[in-house]
C-alpha positions in Angstrom: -7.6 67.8 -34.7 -10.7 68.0 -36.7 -11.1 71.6 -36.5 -7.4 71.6 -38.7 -7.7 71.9 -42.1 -4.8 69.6 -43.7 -2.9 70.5 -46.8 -0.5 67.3 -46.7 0.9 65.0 -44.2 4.4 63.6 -44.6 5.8 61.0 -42.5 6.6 63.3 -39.5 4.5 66.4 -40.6 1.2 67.6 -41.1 1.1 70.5 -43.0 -1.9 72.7 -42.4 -3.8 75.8 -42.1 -3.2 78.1 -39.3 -5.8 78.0 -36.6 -5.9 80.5 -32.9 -4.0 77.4 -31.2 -1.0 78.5 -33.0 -0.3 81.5 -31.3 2.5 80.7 -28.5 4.2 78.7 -30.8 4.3 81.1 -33.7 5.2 84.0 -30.9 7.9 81.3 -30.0 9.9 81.7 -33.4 8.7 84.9 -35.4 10.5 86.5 -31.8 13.3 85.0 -32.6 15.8 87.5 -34.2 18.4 84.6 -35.7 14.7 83.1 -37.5 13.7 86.5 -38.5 17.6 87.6 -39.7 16.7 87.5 -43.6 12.7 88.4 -43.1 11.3 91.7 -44.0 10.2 92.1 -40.8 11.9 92.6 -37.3 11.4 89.8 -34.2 7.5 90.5 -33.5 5.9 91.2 -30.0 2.6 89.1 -28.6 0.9 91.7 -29.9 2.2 91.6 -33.7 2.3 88.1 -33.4 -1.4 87.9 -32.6 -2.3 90.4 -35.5 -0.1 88.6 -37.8 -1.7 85.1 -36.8 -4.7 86.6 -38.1 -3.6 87.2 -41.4 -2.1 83.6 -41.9 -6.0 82.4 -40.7 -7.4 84.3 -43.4 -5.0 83.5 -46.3 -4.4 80.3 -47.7 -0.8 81.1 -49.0 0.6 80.4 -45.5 1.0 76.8 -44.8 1.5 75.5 -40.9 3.9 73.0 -40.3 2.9 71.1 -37.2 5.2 68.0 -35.7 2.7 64.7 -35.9 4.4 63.4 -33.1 3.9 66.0 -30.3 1.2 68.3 -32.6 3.9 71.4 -31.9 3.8 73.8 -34.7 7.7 74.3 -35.7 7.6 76.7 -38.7 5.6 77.8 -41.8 6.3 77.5 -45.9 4.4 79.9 -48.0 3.3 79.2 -51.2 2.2 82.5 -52.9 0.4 82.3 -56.1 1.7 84.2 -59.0 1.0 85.0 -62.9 1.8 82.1 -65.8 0.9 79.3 -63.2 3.7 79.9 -60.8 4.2 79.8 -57.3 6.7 81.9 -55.1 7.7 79.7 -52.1 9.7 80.4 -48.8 10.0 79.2 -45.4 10.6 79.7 -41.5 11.2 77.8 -39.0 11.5 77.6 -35.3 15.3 77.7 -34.1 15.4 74.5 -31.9 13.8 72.9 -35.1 16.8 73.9 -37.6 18.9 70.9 -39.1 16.4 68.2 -38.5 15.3 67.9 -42.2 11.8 69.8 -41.6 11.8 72.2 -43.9 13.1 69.8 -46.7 10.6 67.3 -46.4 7.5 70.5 -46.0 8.7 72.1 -49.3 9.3 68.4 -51.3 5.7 67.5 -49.8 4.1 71.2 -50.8 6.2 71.4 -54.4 5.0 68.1 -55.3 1.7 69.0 -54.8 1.3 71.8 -57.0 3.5 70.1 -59.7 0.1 67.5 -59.6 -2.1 70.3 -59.4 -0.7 71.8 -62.4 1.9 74.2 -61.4 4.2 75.1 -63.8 7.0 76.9 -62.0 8.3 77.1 -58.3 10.5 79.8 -57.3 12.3 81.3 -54.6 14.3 84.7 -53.5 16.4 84.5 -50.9 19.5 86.8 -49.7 23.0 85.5 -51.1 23.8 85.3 -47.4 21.7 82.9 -46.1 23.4 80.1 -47.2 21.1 77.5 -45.0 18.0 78.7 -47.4 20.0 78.6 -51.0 21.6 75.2 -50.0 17.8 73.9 -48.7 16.9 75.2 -52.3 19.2 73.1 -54.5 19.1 70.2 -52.3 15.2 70.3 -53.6 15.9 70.2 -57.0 15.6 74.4 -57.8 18.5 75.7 -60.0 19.4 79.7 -60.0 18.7 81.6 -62.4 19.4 85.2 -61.2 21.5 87.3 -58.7 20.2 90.9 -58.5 23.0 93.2 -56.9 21.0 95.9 -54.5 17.6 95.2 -56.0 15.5 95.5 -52.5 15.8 96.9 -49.3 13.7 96.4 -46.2 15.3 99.2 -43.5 17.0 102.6 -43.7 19.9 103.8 -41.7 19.7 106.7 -39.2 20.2 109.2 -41.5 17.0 107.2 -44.1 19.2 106.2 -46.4 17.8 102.4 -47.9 20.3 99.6 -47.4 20.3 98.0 -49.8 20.6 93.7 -50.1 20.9 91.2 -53.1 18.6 89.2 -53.8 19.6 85.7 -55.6 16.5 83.8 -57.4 15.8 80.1 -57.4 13.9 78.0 -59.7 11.8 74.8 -60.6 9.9 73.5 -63.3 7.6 71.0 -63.3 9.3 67.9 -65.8 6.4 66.2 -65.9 4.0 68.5 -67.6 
């Protein structure tokens, strides 16, 4: 463990930087194509998933989200940095991990953190379909505050034409500035 890096622990998490240990359990859900549905990115091979476990060792944006109980890493929050103090956050999790409260307690743990650290906005974009992400939003406290019709797209069709998606946005401000 004392190779980690630890961002914040919670009562059943430790959230953390990524280290090379990670690999098969980040292969395990960024392979997944339900985790990866609303991603800008398709289910990823060893291979990707070894280049992309790079990336999240070299960036401090990506958090790990590692079970204390069983050390398993279960999922990631990212907490991008952004102009005017703000921070752009968003989430995956492993599959057998959904619905266990996870992902709440990581983001209330991580938001709270950069509220103390000065932060004064949080916010989120997440596709109007994903309910599970816009519900795990307002049950942390984030209100919306903007639904973009066909502002992004991530694939084209066969004939390379965008498709287009909405985009809702989510936000919070840190009361006690």
């Amino acid at each position: 463990m004392n190779s980690k890096i630890i961002i914040a622990e919670t009562e059943r998490l430790i959230l953390r930087r990524y280290t090379k240990e990670d690999l098969q359990d980040l292969f395990e859900y960024l392979s997944d194509k339900d985790v990866v549905e609303y991603e800008p990115y398709k289910p990823l091979t060893f291979d990707e998933t070894k280049e992309n476990l790079e990336w999240r060792i070299g960036t401090d944006e990506m958090i790990a989200v590692e079970l204390k109980d069983s050390h398993k890493m279960i999922g990631n929050v990212y907490m991008g940095k952004r102009d005017f103090e703000s921070l752009e956050i968003g989430y995956v999790f492993n599959r057998n991990y959904w619905g266990h409260g996870y992902a709440t307690e990581s983001c209330k743990a991580l938001i709270q953190q950069a509220f103390s650290n000065g932060i004064h906005r949080v916010y989120a974009e997440c596709d109007p379909l994903n309910k599970s992400s816009w519900k795990l939003l307002e049950t942390l406290g984030f209100q919306r505050e903007a639904y973009f019709r066909e502002n992004v797209y991530f694939w084209k069709d066969e004939n390379g034409k965008p498709i287009w998606k909405d985009t809702y946005v989510y936000a919070r401000l840190n009361v006690d500035e």
